[in-house]
C-alpha positions as CSV (number, residue, x, y, z in Angstrom):
1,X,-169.0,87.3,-78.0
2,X,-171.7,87.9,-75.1
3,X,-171.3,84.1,-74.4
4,X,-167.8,84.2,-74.1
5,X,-167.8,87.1,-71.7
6,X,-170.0,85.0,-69.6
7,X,-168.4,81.7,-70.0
8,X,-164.8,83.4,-68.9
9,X,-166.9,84.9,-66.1
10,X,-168.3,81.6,-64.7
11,X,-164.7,80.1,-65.2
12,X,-163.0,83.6,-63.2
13,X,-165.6,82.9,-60.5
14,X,-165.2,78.9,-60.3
15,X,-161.4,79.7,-60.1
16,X,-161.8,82.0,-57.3
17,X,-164.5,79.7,-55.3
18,X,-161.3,76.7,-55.5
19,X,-159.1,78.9,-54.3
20,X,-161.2,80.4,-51.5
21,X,-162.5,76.3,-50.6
22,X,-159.6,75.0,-51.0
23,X,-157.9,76.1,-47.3
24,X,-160.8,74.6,-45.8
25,X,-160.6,71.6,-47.7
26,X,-156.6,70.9,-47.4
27,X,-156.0,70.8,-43.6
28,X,-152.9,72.1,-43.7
29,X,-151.9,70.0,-40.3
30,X,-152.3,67.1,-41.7
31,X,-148.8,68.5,-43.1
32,X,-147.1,68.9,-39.7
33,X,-146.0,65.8,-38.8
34,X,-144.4,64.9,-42.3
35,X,-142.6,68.7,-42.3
36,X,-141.4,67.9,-38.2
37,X,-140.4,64.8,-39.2
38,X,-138.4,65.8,-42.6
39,X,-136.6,69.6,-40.6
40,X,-135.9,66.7,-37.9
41,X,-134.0,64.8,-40.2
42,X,-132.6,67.7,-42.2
43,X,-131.4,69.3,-39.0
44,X,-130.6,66.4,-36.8
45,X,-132.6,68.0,-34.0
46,X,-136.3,67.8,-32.8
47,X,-138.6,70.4,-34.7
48,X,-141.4,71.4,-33.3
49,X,-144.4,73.6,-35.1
50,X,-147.5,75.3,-33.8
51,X,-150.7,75.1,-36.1
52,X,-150.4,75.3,-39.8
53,X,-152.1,76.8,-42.3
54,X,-152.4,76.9,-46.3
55,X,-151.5,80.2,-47.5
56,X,-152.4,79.1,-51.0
57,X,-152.5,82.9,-52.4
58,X,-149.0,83.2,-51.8
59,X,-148.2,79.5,-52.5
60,X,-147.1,78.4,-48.8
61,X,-148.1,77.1,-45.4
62,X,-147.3,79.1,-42.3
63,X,-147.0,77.8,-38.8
64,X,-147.6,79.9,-36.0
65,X,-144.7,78.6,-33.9
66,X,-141.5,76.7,-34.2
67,X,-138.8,75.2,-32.1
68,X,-135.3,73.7,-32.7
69,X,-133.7,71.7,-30.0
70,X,-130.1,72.3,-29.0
71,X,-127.5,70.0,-28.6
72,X,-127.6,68.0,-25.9
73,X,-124.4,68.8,-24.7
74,X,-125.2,72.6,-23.8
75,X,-128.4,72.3,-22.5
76,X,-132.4,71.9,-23.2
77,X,-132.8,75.0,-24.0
78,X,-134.0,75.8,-27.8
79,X,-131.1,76.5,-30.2
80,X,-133.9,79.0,-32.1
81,X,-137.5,79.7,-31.2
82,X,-139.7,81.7,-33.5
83,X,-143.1,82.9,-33.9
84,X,-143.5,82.3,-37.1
85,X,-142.3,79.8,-40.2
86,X,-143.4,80.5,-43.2
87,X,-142.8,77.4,-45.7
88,X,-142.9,77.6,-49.3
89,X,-144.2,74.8,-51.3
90,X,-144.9,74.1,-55.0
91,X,-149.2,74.0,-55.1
92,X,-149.6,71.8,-57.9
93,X,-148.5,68.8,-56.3
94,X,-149.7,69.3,-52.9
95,X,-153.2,70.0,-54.1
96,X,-153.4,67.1,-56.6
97,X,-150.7,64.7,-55.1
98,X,-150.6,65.9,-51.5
99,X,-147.3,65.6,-51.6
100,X,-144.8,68.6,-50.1
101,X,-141.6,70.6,-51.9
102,X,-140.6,72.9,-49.9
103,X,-139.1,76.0,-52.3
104,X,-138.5,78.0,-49.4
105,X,-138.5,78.7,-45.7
106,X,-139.3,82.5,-43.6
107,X,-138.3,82.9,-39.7
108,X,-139.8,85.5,-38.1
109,X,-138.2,87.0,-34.6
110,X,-136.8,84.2,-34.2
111,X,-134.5,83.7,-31.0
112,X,-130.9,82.1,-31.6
113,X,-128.5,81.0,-28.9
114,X,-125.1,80.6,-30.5
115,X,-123.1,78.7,-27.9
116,X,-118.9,77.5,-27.5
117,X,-117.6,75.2,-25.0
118,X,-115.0,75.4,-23.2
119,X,-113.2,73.1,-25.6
120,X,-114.1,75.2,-28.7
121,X,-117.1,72.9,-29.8
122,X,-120.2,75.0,-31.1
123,X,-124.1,73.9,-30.2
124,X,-124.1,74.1,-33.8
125,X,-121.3,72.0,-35.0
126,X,-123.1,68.8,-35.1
127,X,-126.7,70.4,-36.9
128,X,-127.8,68.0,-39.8
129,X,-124.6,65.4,-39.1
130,X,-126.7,62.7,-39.5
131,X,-128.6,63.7,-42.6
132,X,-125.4,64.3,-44.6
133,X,-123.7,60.9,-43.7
134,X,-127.0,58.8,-43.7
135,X,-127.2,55.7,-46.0
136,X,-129.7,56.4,-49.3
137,X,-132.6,54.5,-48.6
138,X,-133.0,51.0,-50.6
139,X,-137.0,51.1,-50.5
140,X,-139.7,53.5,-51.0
141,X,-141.4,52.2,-47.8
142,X,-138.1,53.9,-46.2
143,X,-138.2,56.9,-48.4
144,X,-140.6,58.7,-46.5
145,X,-139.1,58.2,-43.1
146,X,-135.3,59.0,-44.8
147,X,-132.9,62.3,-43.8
148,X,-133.4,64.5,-46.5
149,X,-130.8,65.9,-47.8
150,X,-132.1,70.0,-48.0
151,X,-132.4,72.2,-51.1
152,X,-134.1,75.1,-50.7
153,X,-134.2,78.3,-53.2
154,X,-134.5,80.8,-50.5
155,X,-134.2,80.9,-46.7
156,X,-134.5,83.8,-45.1
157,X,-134.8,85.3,-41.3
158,X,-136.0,88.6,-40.5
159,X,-135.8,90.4,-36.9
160,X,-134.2,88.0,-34.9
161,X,-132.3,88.2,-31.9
162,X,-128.8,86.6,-31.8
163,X,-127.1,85.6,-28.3
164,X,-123.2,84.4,-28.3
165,X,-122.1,82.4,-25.3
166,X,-118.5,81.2,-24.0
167,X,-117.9,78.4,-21.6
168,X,-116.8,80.0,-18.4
169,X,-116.6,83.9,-20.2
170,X,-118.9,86.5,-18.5
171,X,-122.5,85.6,-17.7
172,X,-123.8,88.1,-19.8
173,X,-123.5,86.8,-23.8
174,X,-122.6,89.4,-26.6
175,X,-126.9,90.0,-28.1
176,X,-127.3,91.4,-31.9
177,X,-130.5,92.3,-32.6
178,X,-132.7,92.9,-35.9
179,X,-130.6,90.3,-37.4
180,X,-131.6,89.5,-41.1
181,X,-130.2,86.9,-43.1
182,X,-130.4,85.7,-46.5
183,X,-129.9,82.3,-47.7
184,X,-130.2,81.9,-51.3
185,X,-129.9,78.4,-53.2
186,X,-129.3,76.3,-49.9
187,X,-127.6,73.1,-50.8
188,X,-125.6,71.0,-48.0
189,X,-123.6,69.5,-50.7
190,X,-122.5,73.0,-52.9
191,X,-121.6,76.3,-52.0
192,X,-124.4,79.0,-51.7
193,X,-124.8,82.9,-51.2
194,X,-125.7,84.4,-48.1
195,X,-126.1,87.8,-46.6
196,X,-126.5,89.0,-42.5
197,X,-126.9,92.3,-41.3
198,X,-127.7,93.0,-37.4
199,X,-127.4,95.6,-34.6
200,X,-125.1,95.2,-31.8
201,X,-127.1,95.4,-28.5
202,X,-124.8,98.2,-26.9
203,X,-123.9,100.2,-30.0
204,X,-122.5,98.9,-33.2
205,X,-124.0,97.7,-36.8
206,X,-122.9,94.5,-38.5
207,X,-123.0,93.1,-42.4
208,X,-121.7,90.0,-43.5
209,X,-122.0,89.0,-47.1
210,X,-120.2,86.1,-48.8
211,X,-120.7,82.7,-50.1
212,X,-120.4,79.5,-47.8
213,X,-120.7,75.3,-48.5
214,X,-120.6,72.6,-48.9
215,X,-121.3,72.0,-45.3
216,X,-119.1,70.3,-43.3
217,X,-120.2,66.6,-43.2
218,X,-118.5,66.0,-39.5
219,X,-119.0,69.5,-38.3
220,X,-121.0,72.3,-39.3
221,X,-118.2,75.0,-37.8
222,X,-115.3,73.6,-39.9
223,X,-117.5,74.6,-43.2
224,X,-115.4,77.1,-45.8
225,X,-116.9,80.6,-46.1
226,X,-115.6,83.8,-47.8
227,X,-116.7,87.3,-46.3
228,X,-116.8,90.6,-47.0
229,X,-117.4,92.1,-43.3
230,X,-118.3,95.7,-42.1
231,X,-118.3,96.6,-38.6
232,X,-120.0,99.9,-37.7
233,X,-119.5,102.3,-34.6
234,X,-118.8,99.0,-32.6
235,X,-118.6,99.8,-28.9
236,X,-116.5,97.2,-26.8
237,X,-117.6,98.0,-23.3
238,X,-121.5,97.9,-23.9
239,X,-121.4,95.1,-26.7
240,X,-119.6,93.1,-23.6
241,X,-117.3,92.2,-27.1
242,X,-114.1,92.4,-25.1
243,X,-114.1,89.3,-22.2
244,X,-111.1,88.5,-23.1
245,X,-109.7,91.9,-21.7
246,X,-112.7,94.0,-19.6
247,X,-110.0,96.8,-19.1
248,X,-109.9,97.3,-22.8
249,X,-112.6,99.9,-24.5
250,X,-113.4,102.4,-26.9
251,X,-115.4,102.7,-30.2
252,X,-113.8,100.8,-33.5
253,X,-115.2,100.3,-37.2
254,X,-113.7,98.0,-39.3
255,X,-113.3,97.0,-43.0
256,X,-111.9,93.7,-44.5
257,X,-112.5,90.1,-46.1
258,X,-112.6,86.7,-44.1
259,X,-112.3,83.2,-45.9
260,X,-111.8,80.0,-44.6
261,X,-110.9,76.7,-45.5
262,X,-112.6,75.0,-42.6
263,X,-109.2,74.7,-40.8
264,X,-107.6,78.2,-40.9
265,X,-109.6,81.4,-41.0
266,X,-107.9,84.5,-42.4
267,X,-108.9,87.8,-41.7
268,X,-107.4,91.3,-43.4
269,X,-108.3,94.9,-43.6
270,X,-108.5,97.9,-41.8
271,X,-109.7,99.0,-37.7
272,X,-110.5,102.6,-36.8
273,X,-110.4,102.8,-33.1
274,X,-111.3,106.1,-31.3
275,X,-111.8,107.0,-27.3
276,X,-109.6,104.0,-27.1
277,X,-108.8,102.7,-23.5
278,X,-105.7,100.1,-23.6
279,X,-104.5,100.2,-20.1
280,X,-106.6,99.7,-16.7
281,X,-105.3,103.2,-15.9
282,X,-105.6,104.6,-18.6
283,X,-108.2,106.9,-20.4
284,X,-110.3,107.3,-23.8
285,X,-107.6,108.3,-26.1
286,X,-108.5,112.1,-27.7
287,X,-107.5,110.9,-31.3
288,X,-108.7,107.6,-33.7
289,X,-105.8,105.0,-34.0
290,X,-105.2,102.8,-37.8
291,X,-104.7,99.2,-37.6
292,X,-104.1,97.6,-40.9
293,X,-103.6,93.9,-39.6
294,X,-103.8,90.2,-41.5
295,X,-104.8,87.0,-39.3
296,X,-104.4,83.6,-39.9
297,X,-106.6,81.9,-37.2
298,X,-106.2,78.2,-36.6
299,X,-109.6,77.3,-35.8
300,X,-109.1,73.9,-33.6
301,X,-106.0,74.7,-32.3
302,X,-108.2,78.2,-31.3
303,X,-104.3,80.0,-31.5
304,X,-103.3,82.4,-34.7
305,X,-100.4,84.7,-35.7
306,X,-100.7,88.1,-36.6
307,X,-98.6,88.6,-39.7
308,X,-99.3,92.0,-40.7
309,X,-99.9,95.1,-38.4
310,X,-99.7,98.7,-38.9
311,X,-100.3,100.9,-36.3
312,X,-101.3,104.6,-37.4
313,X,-101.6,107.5,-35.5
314,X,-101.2,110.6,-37.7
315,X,-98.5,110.4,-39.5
316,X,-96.4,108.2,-37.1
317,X,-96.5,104.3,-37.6
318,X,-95.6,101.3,-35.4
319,X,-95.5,98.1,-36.5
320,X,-97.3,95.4,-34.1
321,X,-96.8,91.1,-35.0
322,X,-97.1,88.7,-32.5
323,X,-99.4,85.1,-31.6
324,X,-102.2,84.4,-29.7
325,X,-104.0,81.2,-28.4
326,X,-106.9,80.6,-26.1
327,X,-105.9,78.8,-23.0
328,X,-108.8,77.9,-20.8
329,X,-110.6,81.0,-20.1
330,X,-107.8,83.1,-20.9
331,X,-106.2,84.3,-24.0
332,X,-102.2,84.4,-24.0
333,X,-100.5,86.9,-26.0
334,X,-97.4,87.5,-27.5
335,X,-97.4,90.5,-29.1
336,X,-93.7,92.9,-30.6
337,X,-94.3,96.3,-31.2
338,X,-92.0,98.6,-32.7
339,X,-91.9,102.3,-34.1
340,X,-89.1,104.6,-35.3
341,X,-88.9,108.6,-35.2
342,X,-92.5,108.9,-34.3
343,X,-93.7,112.6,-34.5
344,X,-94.8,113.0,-30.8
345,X,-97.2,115.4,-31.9
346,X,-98.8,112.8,-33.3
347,X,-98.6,110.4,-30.5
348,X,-99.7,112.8,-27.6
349,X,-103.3,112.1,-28.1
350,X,-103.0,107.9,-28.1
351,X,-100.8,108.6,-24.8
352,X,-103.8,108.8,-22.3
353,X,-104.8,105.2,-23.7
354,X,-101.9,103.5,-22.4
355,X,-101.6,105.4,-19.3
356,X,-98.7,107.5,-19.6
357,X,-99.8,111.4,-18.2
358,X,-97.9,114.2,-18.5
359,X,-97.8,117.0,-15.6
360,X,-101.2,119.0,-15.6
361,X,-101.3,122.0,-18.2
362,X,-98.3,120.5,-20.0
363,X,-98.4,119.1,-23.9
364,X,-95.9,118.2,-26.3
365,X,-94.7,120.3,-28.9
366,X,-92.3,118.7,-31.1
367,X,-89.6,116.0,-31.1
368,X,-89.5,112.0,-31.9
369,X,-90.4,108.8,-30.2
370,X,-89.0,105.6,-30.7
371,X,-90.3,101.9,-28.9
372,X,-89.1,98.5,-29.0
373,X,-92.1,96.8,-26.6
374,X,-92.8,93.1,-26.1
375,X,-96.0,92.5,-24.2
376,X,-96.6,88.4,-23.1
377,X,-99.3,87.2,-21.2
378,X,-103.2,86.9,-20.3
379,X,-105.0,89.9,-22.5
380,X,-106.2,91.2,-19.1
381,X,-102.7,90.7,-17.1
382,X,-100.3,91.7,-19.8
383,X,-96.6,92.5,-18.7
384,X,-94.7,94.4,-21.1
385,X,-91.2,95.2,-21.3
386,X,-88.5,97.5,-23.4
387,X,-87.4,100.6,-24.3
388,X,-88.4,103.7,-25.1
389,X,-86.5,107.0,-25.7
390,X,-87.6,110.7,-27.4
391,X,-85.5,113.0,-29.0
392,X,-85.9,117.0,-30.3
393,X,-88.9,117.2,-27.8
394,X,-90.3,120.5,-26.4
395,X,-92.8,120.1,-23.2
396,X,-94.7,123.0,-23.1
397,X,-96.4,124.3,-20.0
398,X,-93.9,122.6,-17.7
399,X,-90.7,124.4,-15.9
400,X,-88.4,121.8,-15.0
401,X,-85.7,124.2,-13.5
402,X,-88.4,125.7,-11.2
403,X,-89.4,122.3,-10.3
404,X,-85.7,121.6,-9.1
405,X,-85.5,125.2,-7.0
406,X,-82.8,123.6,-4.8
407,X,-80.6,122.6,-7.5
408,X,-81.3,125.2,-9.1
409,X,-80.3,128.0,-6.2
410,X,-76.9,125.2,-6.1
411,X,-76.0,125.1,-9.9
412,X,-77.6,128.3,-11.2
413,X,-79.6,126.0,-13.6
414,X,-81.8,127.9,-16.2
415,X,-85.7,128.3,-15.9
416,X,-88.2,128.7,-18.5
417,X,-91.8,128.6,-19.2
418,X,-91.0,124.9,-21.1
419,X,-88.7,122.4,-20.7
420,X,-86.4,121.5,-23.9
421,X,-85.6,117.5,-24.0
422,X,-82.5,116.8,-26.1
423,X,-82.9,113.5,-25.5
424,X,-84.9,110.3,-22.5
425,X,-84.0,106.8,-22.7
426,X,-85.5,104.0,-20.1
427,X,-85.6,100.5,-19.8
428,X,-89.5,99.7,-18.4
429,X,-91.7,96.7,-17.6
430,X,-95.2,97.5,-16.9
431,X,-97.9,95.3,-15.6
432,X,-101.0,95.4,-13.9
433,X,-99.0,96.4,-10.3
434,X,-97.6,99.6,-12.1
435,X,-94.6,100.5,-14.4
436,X,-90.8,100.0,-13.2
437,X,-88.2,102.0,-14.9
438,X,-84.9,101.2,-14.7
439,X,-81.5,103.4,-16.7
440,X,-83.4,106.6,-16.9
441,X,-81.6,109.3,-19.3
442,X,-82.8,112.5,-19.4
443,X,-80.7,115.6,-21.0
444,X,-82.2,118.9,-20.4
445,X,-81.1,121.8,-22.5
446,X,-80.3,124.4,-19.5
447,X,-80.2,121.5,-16.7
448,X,-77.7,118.9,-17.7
449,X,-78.2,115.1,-17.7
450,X,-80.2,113.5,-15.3
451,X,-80.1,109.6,-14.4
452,X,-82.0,107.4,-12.1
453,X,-84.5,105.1,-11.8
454,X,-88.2,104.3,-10.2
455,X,-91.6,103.6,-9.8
456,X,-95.2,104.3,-11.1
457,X,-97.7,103.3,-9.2
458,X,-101.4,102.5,-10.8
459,X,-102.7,105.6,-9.2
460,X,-99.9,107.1,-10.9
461,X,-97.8,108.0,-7.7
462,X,-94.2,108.2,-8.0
463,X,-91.4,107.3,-6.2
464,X,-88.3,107.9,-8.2
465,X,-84.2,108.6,-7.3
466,X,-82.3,110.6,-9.4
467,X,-79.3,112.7,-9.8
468,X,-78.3,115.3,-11.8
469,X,-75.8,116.4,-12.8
470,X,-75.3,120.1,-13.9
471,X,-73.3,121.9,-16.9
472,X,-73.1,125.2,-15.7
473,X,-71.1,127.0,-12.7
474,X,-73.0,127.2,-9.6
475,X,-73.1,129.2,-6.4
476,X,-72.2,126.2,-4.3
477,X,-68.5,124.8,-5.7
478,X,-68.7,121.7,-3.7
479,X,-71.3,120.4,-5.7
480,X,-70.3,122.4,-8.8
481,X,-70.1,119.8,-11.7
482,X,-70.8,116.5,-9.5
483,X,-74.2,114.5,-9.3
484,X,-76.7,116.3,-7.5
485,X,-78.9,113.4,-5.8
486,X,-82.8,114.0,-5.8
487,X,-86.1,112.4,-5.4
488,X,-89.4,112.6,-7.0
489,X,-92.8,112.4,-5.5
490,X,-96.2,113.2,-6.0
491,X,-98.2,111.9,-9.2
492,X,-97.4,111.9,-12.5
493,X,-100.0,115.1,-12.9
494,X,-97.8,116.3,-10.4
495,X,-94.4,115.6,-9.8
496,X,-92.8,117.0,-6.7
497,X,-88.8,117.3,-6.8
498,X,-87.1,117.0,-3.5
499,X,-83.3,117.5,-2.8
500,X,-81.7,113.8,-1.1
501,X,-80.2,116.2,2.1
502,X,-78.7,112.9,2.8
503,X,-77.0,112.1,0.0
504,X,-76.1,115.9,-0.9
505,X,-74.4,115.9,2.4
506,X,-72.3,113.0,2.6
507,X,-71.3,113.8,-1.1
508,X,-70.1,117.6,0.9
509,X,-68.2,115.4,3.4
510,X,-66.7,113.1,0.8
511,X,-65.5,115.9,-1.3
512,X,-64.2,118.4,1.8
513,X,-63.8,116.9,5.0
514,X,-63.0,118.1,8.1
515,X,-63.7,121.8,9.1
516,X,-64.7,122.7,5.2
517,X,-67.1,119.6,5.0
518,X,-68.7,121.2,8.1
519,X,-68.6,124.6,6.7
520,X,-70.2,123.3,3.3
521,X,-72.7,121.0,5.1
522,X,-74.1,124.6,6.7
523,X,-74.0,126.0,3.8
524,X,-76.1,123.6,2.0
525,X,-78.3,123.9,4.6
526,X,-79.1,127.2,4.0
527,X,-80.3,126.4,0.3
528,X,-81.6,123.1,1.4
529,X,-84.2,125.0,3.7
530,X,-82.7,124.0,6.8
531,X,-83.3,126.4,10.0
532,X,-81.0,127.5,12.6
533,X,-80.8,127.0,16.3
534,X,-80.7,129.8,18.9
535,X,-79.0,129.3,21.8
């Protein structure tokens, strides 16, 4: 027994005097131009490594640098640069046959410049081309210097740093960073697992896990993946995720599937959006907005068609459908949006986002909204155009009748601490030079009905002509139950009514004439403000 101790002692020892010896017998370089030369082939780009060496404890060789060239096409930047590769190999027949299977590749902190052209090309579309549609070699001689066509168990980057570039899009790319991914059972020619998770440089956390293959043998982009894809706390303005409209921002999270059958990509789920900022005047909306939407994305014609869109805010809903394509630099849409006895309870909060304000210290406190919007254009220079009308609504905090003292002191309208709306209708078109509203409708419970039309500025000034005309009997009969012409100023925090003297005047005349027109003219006057002379 003591001999067999011993004898399983001296073997223990020989075993561990191999394995020690053995990384300074195998130089692992000797390796590194047969692994450059097989990722070259595999990849269809130059690969360059740094030193190598045997890791034979954990069955693998490690290289202390490595490089992949980009595409041509977009520069001689690297398309990835990292400071370490680990390779996994099977031992047995490296040691005894000095030959390498790879089982498995690690990237450490690598570097990875995703980039699109202006046509819609990626650097990446054309990666390992020429491996997957090489002739088989017809010779062992030609074996060694063949494309390989790749299988590797596990792949897997840790820490890197992702960049995403567009042709002619702002300087500054989109970055994620700690980005891990997960490759497992990597075939070019079946489909395979994979997994990504990363941070958004300028808030936000992404995960991405589907399955993906068999890779595209003409392009790499127009390979079919399915996704299930989380989207954390994404901020738009920082992340530098919204180029295609810099006006837009806010904070979304989102929740869906993606798959793709290398031609049309289609996208579903659900987008919480909150502090939202739609319009260049606007600001962050004070509550989160729903969007259940469905995509289908056409990936080279770079257009799609939103099929599905449901817009929720409380308990009000809009429906939104519509297209979109890239053109150049810009992307055009065409976008219907619709909604149908909206609480405006509900809506209020969104209302800052688009740019509509309501005069300071006012809210409101009940009624219904109803739009019929289409919005056509660049995502940054939309124009949109419709109707819009409200119903039931109380404003709170805002007196119209003291607003309109003149009229009032004419028609003996009524003034409270609110102003009731039975019902508002307008036409509009807004764009980027301000909002136009033509066929204004407004009746006012107490007033009467009010019609005109105007302008909103993008500061929000106003510059509006109205006239009213008011139900009840008022001090003045010769404008007693005719339209009451009016303007109003200011800014939409703060409108300022002022009586048309003008037009109230030659509406006296019209209506008197003569000695009594002169008589009435005077009086108006009077309520107008106007100051007598002394002789």
């Amino acid at each position: 027994m003591k001999r067999i101790v011993i004898w399983v002692g001296i073997g223990v020892g020989l075993i561990l005097v191999v394995l020690i010896a053995l990384p300074f017998l195998i130089d692992a370089n000797t390796f590194r131009p047969m692994l450059e030369s097989r990722l070259t082939a595999a990849l269809g780009r130059t690969v360059k490594l740094g030193e190598l060496k045997l890791a034979l404890l954990s069955g693998g060789i490690s290289a202390n640098d490595l490089s992949v060239a980009d595409d041509p096409a977009f520069g001689k930047s690297p398309f990835l640069r990292a400071k370490e590769l680990r390779v996994g190999v099977e031992m047995g027949p490296l040691i005894f046959s000095r030959k390498l299977n790879v089982t498995g590749l690690t990237i450490d902190q690598p570097e990875i410049a995703l980039a699109q052209s202006s046509s819609g090309t990626w650097n990446f579309s054309t990666m390992g081309a020429a491996a997957r549609t090489s002739t088989p070699p017809t010779s062992a001689g030609s074996a060694a210097n063949a494309p390989l066509d790749v299988s590797v168990k596990l792949i897997k980057v840790s820490d890197g740093r992702l960049t995403v570039t567009r042709s002619g899009a702002q300087p500054k790319p989109a970055v994620f960073e700690h980005v891990g991914i997960e490759i497992q059972n990597f075939s070019a020619g079946a489909a395979f697992p994979y997994s990504l998770t990363g941070k958004v440089v300028g808030g936000g956390n992404l995960k991405l896990s589907g399955s993906a293959g068999p890779i595209d043998a003409a392009d790499v982009s127009d390979t079919p993946f399915t996704a299930n894809v989380n989207v954390d706390q994404l901020d738009l303005a920082l992340s530098r995720l919204n180029d295609w409209a810099p006006t837009v921002a806010g904070i979304v999270s989102f929740d869906g599937t993606t798959s793709s059958d290398g031609k049309v990509v289609r996208l579903n789920g659900k987008l919480k959006g909150e502090k939202l900022k739609l319009a260049r005047n606007g600001t962050p909306a004070r509550r989160p907005v729903e969007l259940d939407f469905a995509i289908e994305h056409n990936v080279h014609a770079r257009s799609g068609v939103v099929s599905q869109g449901e817009v929720h805010m409380g308990s009000a809903l809009a429906r939104v459908t519509g297209t979109y394509a890239q053109q150049g630099d810009a992307l055009i849409l065409r976008v219907n949006l619709t909604g149908s006895n909206m609480p405006v309870t509900d809506i209020e909060g969104i209302l800052p986002a688009v740019g509509v304000v309501l005069p300071a210290g006012s809210s409101l406190k009940s009624g219904s909204a109803s739009v019929r919007l289409a919005a056509e254009g660049p995502a940054d220079r939309l124009v949109t155009s419709g109707s819009v009308s409200l119903s039931n609504a109380r404003l709170a905090g805002f007196d119209l009748g003291s607003k309109m003292s003149t009229i009032e002191r004419l028609a003996g309208i009524r003034s409270g601490p609110e102003t009731e709306i039975q019902t508002l209708s307008s036409n509009l078109r807004y764009s980027p030079e301000g909002a136009n509203l033509q066929d204004v409708n407004l009746v006012v419970t107490g007033i009467g009905d009010i019609k005109g039309s105007g302008t909103i500025s993008p500061q929000e000034a106003l510059n509006f002509r109205m006239t009213a005309t008011v139900r009840s009997a008022g001090l003045a009969s010769a404008v007693s139950n005719s339209p009451i012409p009016f303007t109003i100023q200011g800014t939409a925090s703060d409108p300022q009514f002022r009586p048309d003297v003008k037009g109230i005047a030659t509406q006296t005349l019209e209506t008197f004439g003569g000695e009594k027109g002169k008589a009435a003219s005077e009086i108006l006057k009077g309520f107008l403000g106007g100051k007598k002379k002394h002789n």
